[in-house]
C-alpha positions as CSV (number, residue, x, y, z in Angstrom):
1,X,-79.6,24.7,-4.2
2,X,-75.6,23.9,-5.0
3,X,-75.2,27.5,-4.3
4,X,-77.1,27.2,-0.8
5,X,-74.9,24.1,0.3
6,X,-71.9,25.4,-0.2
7,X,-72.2,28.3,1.9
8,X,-74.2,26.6,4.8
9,X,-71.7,23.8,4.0
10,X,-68.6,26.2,4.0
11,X,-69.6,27.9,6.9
12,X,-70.4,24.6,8.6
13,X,-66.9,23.3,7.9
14,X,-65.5,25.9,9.4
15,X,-67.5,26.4,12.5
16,X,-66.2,22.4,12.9
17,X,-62.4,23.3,11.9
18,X,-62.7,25.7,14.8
19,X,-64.1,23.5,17.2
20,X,-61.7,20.6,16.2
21,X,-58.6,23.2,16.6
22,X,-60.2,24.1,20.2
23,X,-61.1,20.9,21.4
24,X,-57.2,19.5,20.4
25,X,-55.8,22.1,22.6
26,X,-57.9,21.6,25.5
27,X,-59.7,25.4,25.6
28,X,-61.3,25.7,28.6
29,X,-64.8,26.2,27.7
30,X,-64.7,23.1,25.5
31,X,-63.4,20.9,28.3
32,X,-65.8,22.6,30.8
33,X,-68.7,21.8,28.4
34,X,-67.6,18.1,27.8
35,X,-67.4,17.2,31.6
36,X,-70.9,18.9,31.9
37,X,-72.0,16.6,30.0
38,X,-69.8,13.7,31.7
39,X,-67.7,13.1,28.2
40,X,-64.6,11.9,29.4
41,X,-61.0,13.5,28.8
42,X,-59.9,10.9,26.6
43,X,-62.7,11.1,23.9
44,X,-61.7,14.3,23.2
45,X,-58.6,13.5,20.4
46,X,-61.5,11.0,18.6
47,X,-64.5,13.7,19.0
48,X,-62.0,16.6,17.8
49,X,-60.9,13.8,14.4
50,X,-64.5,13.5,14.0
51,X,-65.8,17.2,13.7
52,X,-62.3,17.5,11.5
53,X,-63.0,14.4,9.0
54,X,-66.6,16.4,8.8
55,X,-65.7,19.1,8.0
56,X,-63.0,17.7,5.0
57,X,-66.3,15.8,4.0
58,X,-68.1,18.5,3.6
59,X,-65.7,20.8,1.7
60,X,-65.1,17.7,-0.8
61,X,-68.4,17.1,-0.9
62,X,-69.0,20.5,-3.3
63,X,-67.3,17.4,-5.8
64,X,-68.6,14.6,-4.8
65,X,-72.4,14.5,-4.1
66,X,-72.1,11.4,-2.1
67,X,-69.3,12.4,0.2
68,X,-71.5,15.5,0.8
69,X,-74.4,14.0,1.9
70,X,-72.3,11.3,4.2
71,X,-70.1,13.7,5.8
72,X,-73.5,16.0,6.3
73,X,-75.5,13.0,7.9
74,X,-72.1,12.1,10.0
75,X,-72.2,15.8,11.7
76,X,-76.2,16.2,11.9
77,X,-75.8,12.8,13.9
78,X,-72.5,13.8,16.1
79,X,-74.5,16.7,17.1
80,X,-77.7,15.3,17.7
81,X,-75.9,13.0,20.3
82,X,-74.3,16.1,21.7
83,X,-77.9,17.4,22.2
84,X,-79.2,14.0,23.8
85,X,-75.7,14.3,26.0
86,X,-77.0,17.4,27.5
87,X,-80.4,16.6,27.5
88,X,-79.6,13.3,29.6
89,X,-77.4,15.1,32.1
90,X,-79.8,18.1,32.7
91,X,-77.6,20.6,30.9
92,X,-79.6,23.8,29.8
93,X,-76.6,25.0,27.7
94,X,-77.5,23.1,25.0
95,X,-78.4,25.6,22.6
96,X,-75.1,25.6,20.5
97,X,-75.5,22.0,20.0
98,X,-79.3,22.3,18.9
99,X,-78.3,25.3,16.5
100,X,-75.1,23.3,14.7
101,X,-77.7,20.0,14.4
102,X,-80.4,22.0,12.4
103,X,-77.5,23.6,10.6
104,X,-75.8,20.0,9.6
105,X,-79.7,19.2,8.8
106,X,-79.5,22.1,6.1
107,X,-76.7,20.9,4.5
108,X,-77.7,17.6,4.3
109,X,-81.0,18.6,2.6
110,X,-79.6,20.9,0.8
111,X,-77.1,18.8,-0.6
112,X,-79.4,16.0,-1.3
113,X,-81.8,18.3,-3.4
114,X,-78.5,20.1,-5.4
């Protein structure tokens, strides 16, 4: 199971690095999401930290079982808000959101059971 989290967990971290890096420079699509889902412009700096500190827990958390499992229940929750965010708004794009959730739901069982 070890073996399993760290590649959903590697992969995970660096689908979230990306996102971070995109989100802190504003890309378009990112921004155009967030309003979508009425996020406003200044969350963006503490949503990008927060994908970013998730994806450093989840790295370190190949070392430290319980720094796994909190930085896996921090991004399965960030992203099951973003799917409630577009859920709430009437947003039918919410299939990235839904994918990463059951992904950060892997790792977290995944490192639980390793």
């Amino acid at each position: 199971m070890f073996i399993a989290y760290a590649v959903v967990g590697g992969l995970l971290a660096l689908v979230l690095t990306a996102s971070a890096t995109f989100t802190l420079q504003r890309n378009d699509q990112i921004v155009a999401s967030m309003r979508r889902v009425q996020v406003p412009d200044s969350w963006l700096p503490r949503l990008a930290t927060l994908k970013a500190a998730g994806a450093i827990g989840l790295v370190a958390g190949l070392w430290v079982t319980p720094l796994g499992i909190a930085a896996a229940t921090g991004v399965t929750l960030y992203f099951l808000g973003a799917v409630v965010a577009h859920l709430r708004v009437k947003d039918h794009e919410l299939a990235p959101a839904a994918v990463l959730t059951l992904v950060a739901a892997a790792a977290l069982a995944l490192r639980i059971l390793s």
